[in-house]
mmCIF file of the N, C-alpha and C atoms, coordinates in Angstrom:
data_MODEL
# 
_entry.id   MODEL 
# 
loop_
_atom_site.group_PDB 
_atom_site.id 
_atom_site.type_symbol 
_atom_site.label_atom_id 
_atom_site.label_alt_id 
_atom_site.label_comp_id 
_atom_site.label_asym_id 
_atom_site.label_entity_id 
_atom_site.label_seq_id 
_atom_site.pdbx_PDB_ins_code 
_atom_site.Cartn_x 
_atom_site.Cartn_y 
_atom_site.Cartn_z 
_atom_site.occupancy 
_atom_site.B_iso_or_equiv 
_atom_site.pdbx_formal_charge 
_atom_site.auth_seq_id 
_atom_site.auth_comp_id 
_atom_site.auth_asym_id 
_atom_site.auth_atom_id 
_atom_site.pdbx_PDB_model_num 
ATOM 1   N N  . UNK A 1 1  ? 0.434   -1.224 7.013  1.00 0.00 ? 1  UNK A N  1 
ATOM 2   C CA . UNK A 1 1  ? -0.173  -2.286 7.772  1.00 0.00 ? 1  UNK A CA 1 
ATOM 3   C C  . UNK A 1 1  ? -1.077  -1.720 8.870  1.00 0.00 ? 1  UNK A C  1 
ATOM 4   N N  . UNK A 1 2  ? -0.135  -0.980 9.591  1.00 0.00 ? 2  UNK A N  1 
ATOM 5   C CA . UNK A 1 2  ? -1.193  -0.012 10.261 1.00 0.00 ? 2  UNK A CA 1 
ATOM 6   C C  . UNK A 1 2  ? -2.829  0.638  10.191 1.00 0.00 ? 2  UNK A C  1 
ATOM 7   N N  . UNK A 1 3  ? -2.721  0.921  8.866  1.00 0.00 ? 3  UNK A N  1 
ATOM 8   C CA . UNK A 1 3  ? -4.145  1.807  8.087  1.00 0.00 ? 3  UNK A CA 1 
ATOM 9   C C  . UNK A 1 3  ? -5.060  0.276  8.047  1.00 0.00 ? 3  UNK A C  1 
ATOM 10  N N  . UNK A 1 4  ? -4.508  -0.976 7.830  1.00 0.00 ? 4  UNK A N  1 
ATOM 11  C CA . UNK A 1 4  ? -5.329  -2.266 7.591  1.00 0.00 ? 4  UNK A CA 1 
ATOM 12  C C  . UNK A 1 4  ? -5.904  -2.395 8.750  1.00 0.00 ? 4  UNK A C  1 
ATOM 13  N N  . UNK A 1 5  ? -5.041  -2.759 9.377  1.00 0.00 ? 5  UNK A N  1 
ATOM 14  C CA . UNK A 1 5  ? -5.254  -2.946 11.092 1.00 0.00 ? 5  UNK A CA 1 
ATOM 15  C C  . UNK A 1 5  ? -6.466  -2.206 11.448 1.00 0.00 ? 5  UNK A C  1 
ATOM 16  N N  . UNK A 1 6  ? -6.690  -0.923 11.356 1.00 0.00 ? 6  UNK A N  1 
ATOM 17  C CA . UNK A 1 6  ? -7.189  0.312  11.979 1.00 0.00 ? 6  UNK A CA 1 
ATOM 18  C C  . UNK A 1 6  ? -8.740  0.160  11.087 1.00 0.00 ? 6  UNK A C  1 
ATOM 19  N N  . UNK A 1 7  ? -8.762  -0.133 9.674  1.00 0.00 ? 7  UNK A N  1 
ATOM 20  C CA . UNK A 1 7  ? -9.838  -0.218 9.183  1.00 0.00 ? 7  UNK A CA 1 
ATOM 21  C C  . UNK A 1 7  ? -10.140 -1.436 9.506  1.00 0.00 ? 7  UNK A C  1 
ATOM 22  N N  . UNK A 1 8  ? -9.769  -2.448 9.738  1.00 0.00 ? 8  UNK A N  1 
ATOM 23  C CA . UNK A 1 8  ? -10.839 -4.164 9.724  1.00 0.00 ? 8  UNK A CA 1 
ATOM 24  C C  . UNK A 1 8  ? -11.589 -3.347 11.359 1.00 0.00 ? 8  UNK A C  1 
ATOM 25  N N  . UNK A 1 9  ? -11.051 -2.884 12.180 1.00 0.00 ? 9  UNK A N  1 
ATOM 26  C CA . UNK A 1 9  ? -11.473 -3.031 13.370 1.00 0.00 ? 9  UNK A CA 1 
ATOM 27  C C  . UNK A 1 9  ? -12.501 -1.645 13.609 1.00 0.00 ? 9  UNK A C  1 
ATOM 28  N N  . UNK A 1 10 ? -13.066 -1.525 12.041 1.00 0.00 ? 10 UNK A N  1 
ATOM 29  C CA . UNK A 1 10 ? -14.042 -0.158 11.570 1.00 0.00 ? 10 UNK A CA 1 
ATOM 30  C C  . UNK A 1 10 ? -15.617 -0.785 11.834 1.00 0.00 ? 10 UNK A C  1 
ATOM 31  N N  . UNK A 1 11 ? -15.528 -1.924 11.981 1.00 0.00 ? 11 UNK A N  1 
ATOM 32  C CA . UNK A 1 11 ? -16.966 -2.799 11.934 1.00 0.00 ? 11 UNK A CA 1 
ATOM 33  C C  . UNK A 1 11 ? -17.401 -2.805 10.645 1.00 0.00 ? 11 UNK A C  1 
ATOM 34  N N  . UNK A 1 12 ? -16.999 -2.325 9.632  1.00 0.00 ? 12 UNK A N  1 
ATOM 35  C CA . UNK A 1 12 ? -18.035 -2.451 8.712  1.00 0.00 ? 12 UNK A CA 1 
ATOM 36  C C  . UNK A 1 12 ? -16.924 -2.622 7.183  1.00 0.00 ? 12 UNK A C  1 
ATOM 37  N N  . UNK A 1 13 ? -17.384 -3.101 6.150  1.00 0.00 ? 13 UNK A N  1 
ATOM 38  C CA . UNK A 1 13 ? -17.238 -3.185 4.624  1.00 0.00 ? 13 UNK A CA 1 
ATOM 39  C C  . UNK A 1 13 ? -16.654 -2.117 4.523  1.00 0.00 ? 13 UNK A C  1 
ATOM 40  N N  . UNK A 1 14 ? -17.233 -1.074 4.282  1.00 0.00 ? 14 UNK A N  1 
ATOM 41  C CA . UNK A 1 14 ? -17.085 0.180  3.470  1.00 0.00 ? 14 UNK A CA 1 
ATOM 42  C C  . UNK A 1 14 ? -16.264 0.704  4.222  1.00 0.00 ? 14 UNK A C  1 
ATOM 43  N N  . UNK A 1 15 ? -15.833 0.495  5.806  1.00 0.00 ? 15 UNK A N  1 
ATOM 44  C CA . UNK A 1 15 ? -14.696 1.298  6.056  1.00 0.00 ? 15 UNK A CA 1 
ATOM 45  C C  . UNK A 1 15 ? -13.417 0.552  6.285  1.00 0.00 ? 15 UNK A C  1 
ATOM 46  N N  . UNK A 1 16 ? -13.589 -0.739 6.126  1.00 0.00 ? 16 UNK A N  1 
ATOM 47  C CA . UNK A 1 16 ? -12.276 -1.838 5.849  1.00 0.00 ? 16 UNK A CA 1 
ATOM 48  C C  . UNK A 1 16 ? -12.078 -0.880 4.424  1.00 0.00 ? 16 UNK A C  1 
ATOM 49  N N  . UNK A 1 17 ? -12.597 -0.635 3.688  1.00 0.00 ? 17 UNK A N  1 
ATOM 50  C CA . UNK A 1 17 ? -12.199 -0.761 2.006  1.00 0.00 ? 17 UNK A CA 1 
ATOM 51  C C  . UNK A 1 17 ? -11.601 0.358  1.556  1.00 0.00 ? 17 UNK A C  1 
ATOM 52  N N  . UNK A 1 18 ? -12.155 1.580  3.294  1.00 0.00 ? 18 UNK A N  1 
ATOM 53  C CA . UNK A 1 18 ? -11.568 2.803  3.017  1.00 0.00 ? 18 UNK A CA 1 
ATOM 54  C C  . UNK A 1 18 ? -10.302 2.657  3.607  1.00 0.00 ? 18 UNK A C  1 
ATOM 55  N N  . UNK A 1 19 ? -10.009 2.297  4.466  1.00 0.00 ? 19 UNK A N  1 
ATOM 56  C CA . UNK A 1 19 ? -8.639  1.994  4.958  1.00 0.00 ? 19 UNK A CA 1 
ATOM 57  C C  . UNK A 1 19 ? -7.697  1.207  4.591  1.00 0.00 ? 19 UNK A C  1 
ATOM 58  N N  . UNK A 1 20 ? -8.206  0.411  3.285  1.00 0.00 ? 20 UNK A N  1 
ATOM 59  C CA . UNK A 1 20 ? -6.844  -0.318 2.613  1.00 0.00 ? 20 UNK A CA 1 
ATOM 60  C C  . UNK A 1 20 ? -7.102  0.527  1.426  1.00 0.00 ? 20 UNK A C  1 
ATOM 61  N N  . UNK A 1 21 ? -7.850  1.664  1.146  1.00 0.00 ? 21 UNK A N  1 
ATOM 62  C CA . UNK A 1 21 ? -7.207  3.076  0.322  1.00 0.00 ? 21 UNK A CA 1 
ATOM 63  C C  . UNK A 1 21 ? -6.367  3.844  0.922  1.00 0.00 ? 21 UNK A C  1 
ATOM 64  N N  . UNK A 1 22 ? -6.330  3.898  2.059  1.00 0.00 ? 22 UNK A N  1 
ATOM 65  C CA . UNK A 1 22 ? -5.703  4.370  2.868  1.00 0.00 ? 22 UNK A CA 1 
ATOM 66  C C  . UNK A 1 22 ? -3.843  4.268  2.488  1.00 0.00 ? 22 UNK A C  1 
ATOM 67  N N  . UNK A 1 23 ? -4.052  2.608  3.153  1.00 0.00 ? 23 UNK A N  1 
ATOM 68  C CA . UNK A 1 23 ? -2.661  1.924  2.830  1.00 0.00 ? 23 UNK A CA 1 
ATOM 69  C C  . UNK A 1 23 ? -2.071  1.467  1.269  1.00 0.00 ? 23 UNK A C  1 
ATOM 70  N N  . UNK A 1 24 ? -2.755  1.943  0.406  1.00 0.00 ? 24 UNK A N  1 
ATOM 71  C CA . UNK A 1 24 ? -2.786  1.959  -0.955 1.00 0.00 ? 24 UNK A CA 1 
ATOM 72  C C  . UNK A 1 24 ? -2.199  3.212  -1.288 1.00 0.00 ? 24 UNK A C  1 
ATOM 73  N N  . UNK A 1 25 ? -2.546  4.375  -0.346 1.00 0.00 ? 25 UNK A N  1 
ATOM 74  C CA . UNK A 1 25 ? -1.780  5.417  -0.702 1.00 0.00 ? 25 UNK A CA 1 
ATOM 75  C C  . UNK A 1 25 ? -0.890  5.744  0.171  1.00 0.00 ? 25 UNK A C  1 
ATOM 76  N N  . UNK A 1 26 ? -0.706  5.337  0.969  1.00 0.00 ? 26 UNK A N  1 
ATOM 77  C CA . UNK A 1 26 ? 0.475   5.001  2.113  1.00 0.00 ? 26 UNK A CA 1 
ATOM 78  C C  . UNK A 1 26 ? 1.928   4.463  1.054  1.00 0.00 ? 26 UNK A C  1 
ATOM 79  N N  . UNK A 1 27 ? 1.644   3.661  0.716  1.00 0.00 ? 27 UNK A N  1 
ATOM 80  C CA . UNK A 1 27 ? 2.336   2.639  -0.507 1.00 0.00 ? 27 UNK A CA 1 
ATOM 81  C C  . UNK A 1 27 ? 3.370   3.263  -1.318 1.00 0.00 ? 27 UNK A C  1 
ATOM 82  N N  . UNK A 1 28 ? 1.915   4.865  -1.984 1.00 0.00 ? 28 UNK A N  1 
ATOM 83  C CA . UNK A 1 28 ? 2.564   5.126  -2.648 1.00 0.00 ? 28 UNK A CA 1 
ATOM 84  C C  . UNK A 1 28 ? 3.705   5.877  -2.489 1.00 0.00 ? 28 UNK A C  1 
ATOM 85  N N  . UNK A 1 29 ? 3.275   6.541  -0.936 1.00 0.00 ? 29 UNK A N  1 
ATOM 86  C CA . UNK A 1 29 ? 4.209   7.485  -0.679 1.00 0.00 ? 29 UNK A CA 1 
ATOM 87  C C  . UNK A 1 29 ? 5.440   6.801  -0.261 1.00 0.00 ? 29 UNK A C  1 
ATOM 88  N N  . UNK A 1 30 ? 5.493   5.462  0.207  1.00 0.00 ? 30 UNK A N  1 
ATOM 89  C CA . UNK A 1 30 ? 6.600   5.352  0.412  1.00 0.00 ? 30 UNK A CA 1 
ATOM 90  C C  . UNK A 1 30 ? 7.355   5.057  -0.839 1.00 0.00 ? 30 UNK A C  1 
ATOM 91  N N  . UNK A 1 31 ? 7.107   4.459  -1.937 1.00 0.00 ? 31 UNK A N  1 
ATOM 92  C CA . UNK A 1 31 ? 7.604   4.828  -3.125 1.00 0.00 ? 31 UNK A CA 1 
ATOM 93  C C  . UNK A 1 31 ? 7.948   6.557  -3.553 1.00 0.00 ? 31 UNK A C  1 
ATOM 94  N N  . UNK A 1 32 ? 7.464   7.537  -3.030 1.00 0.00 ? 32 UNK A N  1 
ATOM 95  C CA . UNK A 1 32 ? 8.301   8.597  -3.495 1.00 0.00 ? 32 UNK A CA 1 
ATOM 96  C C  . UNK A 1 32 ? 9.428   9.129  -2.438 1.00 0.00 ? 32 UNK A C  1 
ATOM 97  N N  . UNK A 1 33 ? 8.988   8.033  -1.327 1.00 0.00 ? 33 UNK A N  1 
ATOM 98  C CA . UNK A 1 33 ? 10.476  8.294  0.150  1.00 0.00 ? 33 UNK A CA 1 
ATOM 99  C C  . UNK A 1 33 ? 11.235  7.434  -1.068 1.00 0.00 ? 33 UNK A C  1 
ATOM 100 N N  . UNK A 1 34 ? 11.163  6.495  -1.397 1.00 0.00 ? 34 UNK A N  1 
ATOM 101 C CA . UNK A 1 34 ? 12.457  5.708  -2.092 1.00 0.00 ? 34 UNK A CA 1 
ATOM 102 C C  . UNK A 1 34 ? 12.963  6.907  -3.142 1.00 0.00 ? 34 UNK A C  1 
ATOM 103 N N  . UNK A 1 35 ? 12.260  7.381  -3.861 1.00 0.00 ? 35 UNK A N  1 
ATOM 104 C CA . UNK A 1 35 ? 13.167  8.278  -4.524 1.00 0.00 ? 35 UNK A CA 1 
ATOM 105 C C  . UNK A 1 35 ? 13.974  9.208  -4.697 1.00 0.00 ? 35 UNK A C  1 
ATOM 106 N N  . UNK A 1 36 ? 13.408  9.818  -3.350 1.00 0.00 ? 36 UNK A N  1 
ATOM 107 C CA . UNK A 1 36 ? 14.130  10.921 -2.624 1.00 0.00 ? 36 UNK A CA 1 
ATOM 108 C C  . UNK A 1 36 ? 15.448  10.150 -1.879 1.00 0.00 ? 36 UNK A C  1 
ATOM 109 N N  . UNK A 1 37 ? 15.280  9.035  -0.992 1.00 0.00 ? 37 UNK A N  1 
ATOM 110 C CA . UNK A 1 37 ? 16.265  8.294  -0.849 1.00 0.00 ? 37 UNK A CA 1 
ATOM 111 C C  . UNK A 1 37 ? 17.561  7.563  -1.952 1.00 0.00 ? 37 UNK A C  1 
ATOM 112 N N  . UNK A 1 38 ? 17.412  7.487  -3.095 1.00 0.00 ? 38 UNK A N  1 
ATOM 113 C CA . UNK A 1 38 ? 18.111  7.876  -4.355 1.00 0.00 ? 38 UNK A CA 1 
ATOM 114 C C  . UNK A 1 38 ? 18.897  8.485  -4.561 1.00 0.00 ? 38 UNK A C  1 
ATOM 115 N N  . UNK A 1 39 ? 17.886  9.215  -4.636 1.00 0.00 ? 39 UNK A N  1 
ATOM 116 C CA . UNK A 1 39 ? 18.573  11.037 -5.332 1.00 0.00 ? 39 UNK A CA 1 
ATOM 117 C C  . UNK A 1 39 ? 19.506  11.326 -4.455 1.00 0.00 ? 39 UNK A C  1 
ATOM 118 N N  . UNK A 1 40 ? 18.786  11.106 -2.732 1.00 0.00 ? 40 UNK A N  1 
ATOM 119 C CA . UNK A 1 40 ? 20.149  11.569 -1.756 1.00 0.00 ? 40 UNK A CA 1 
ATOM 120 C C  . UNK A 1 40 ? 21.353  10.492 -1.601 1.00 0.00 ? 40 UNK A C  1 
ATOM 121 N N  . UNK A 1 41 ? 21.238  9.805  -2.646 1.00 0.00 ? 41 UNK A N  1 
ATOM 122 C CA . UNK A 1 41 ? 22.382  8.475  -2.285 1.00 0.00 ? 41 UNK A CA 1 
ATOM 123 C C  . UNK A 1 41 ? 22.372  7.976  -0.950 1.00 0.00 ? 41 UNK A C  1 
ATOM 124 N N  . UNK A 1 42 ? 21.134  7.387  -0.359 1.00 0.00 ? 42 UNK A N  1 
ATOM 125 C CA . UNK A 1 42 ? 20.740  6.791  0.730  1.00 0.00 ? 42 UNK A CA 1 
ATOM 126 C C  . UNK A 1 42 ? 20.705  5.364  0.273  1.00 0.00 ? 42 UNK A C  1 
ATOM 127 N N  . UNK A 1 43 ? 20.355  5.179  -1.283 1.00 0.00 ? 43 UNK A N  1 
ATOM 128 C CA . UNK A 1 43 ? 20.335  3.749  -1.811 1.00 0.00 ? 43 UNK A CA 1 
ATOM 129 C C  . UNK A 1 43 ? 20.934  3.727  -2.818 1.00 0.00 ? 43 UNK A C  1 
ATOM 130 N N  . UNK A 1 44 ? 21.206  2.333  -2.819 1.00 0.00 ? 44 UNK A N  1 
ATOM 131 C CA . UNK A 1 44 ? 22.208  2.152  -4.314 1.00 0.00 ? 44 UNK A CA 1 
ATOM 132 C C  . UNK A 1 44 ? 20.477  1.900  -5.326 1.00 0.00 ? 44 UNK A C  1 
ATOM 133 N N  . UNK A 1 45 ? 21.062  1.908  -6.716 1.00 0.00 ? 45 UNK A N  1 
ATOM 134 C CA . UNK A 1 45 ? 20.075  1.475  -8.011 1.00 0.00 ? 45 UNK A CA 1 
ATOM 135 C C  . UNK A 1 45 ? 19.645  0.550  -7.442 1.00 0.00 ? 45 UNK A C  1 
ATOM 136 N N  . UNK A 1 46 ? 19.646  -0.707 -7.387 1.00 0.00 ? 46 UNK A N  1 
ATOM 137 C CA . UNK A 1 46 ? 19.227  -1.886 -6.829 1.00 0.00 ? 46 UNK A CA 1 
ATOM 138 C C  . UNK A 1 46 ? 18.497  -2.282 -5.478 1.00 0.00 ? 46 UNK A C  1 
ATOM 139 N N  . UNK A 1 47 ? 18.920  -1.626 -4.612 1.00 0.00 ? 47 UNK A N  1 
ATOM 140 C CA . UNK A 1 47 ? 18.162  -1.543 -3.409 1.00 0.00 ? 47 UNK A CA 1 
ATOM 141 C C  . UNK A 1 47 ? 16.993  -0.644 -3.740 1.00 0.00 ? 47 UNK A C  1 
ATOM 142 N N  . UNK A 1 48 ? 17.518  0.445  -4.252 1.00 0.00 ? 48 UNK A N  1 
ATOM 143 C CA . UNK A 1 48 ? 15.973  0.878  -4.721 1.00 0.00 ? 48 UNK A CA 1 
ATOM 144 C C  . UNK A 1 48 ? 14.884  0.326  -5.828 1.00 0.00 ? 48 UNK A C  1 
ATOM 145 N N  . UNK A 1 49 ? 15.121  -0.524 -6.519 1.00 0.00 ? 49 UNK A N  1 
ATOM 146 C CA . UNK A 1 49 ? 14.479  -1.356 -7.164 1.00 0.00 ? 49 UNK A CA 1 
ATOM 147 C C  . UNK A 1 49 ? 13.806  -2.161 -6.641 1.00 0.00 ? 49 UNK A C  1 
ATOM 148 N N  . UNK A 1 50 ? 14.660  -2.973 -5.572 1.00 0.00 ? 50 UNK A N  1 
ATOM 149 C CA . UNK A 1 50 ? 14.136  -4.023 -5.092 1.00 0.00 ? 50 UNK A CA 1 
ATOM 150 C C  . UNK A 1 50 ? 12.984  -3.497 -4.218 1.00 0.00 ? 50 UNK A C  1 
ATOM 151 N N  . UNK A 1 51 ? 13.350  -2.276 -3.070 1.00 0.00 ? 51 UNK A N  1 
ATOM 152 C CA . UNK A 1 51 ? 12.356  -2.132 -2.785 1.00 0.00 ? 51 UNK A CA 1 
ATOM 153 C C  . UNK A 1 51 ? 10.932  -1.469 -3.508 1.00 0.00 ? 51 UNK A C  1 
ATOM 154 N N  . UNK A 1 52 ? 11.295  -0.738 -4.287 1.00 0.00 ? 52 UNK A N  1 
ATOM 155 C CA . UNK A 1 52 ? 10.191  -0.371 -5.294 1.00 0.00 ? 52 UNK A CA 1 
ATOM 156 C C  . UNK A 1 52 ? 9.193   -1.442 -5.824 1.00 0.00 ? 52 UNK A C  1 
ATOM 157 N N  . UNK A 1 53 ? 10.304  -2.472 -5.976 1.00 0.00 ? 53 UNK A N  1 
ATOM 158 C CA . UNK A 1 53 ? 8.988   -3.194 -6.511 1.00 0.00 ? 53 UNK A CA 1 
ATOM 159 C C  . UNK A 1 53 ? 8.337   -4.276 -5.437 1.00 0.00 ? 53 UNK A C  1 
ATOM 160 N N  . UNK A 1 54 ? 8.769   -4.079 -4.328 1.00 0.00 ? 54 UNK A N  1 
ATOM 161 C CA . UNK A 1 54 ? 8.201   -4.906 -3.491 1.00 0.00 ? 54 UNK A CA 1 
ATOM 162 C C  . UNK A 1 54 ? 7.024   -3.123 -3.055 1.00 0.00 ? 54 UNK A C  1 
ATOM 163 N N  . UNK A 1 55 ? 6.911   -2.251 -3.030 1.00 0.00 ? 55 UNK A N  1 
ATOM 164 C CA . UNK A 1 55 ? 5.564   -1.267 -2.550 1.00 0.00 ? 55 UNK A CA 1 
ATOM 165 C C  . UNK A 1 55 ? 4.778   -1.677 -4.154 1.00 0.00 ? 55 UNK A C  1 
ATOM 166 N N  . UNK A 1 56 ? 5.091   -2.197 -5.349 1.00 0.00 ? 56 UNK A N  1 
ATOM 167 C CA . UNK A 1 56 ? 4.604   -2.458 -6.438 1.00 0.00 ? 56 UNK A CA 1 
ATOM 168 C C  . UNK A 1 56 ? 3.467   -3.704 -5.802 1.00 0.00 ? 56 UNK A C  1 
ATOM 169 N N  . UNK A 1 57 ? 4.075   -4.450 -5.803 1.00 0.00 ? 57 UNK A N  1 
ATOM 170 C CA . UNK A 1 57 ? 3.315   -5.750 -4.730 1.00 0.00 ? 57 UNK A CA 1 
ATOM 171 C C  . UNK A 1 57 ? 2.538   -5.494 -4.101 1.00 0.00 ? 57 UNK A C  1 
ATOM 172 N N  . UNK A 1 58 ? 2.975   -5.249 -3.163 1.00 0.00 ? 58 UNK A N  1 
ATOM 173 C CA . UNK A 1 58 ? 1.970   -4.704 -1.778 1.00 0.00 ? 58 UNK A CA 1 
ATOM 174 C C  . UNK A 1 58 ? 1.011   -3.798 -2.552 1.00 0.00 ? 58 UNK A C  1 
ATOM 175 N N  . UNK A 1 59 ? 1.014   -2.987 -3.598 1.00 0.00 ? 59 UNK A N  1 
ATOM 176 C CA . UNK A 1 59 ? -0.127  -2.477 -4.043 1.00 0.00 ? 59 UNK A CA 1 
ATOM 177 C C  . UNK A 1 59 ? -1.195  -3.114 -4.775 1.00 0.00 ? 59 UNK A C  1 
ATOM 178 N N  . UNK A 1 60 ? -0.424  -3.989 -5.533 1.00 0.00 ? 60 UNK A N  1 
ATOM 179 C CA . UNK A 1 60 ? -1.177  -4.894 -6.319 1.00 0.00 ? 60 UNK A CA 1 
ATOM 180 C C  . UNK A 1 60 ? -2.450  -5.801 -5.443 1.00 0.00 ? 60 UNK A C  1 
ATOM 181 N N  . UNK A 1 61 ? -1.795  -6.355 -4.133 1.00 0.00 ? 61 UNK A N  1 
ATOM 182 C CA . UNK A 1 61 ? -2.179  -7.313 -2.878 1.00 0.00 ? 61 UNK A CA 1 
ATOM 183 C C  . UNK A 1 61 ? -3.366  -6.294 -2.589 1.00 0.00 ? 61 UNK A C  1 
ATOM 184 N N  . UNK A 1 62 ? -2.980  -5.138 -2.040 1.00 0.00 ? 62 UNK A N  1 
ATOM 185 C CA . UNK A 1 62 ? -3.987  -4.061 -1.583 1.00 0.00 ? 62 UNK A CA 1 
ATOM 186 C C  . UNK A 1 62 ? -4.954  -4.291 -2.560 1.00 0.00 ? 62 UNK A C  1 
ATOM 187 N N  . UNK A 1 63 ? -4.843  -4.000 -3.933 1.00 0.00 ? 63 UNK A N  1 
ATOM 188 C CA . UNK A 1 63 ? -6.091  -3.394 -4.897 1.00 0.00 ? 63 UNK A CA 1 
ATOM 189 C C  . UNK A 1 63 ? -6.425  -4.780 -5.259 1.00 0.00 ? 63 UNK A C  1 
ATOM 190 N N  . UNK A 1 64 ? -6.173  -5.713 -5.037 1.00 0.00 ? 64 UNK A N  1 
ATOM 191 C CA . UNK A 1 64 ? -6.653  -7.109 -4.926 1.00 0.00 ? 64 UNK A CA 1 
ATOM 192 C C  . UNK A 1 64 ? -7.826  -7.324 -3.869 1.00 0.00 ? 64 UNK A C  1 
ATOM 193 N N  . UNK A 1 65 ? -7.665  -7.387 -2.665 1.00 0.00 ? 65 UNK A N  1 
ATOM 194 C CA . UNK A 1 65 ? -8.339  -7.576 -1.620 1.00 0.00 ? 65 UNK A CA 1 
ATOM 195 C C  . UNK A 1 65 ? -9.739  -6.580 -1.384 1.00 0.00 ? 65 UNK A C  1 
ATOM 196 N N  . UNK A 1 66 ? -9.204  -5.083 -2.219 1.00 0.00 ? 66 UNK A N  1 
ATOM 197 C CA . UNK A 1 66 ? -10.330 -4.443 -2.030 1.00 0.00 ? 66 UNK A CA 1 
ATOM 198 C C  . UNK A 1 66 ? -11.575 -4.709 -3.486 1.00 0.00 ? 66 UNK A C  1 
ATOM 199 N N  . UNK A 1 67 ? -10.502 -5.383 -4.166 1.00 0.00 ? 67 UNK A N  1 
ATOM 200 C CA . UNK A 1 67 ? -12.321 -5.696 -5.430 1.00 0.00 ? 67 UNK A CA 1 
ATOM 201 C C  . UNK A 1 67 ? -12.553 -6.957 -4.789 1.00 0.00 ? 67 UNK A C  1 
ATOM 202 N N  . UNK A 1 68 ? -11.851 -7.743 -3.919 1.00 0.00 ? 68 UNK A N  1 
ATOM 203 C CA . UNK A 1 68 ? -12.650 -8.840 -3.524 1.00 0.00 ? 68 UNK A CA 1 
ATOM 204 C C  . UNK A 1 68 ? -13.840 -8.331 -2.576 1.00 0.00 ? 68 UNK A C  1 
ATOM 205 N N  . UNK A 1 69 ? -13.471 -7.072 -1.673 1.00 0.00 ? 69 UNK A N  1 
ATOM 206 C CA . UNK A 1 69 ? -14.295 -7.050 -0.732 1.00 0.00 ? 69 UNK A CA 1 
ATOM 207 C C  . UNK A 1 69 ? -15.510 -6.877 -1.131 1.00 0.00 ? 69 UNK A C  1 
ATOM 208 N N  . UNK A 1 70 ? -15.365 -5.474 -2.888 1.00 0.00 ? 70 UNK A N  1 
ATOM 209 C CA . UNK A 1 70 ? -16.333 -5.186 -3.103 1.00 0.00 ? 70 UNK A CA 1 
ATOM 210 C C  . UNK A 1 70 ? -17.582 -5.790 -3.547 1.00 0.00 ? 70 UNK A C  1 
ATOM 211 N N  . UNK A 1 71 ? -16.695 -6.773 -4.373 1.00 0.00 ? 71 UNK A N  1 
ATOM 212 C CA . UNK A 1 71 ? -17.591 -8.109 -4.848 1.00 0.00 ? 71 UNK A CA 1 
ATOM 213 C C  . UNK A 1 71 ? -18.006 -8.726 -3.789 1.00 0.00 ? 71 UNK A C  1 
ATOM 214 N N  . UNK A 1 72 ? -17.938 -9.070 -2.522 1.00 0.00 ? 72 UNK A N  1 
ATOM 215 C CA . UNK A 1 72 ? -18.169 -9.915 -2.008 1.00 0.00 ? 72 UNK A CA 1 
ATOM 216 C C  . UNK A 1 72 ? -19.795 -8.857 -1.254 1.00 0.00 ? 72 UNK A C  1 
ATOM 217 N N  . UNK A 1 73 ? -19.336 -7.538 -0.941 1.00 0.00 ? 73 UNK A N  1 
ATOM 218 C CA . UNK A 1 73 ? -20.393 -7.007 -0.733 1.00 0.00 ? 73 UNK A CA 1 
ATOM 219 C C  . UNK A 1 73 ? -21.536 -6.486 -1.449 1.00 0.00 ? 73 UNK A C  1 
ATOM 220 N N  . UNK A 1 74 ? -21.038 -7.429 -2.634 1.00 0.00 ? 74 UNK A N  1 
ATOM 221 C CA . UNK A 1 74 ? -22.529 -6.573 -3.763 1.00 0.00 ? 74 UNK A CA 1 
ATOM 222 C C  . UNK A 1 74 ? -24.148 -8.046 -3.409 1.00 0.00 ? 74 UNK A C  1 
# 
């Protein structure tokens, strides 16, 4: 949310679009903290699912918003 925040307030298109790449790969990493959180039995199967697929979401939302932007700036 942070990286969003930080890019809208970039003034411009192209660096909003770089900063929800940003948080697109932010995303992902926290999907490989969940796995490591796993492995160390920090989460049960299910909690890690659930959250997995909620950074699944939030990525989807991300790579959503940025072909809107792009389209919107062509």
């Amino acid at each position: 949310m942070a990286n969003m925040a930080e890019g809208f307030d970039g003034r411009s298109t192209q660096e909003f679009i770089r900063f929800l790449g940003y948080a697109f790969r932010s995303a992902t990493e926290v999907q490989s903290h969940l796995y490591v959180a796993l492995d160390q039995s920090y989460l049960m199967k299910d909690e890690f699912e659930d959250l997995y697929q909620q950074a699944v979401e939030a990525k989807k939302l991300i790579n959503g918003f940025i072909r809107y932007l792009r389209k919107a700036a062509t």
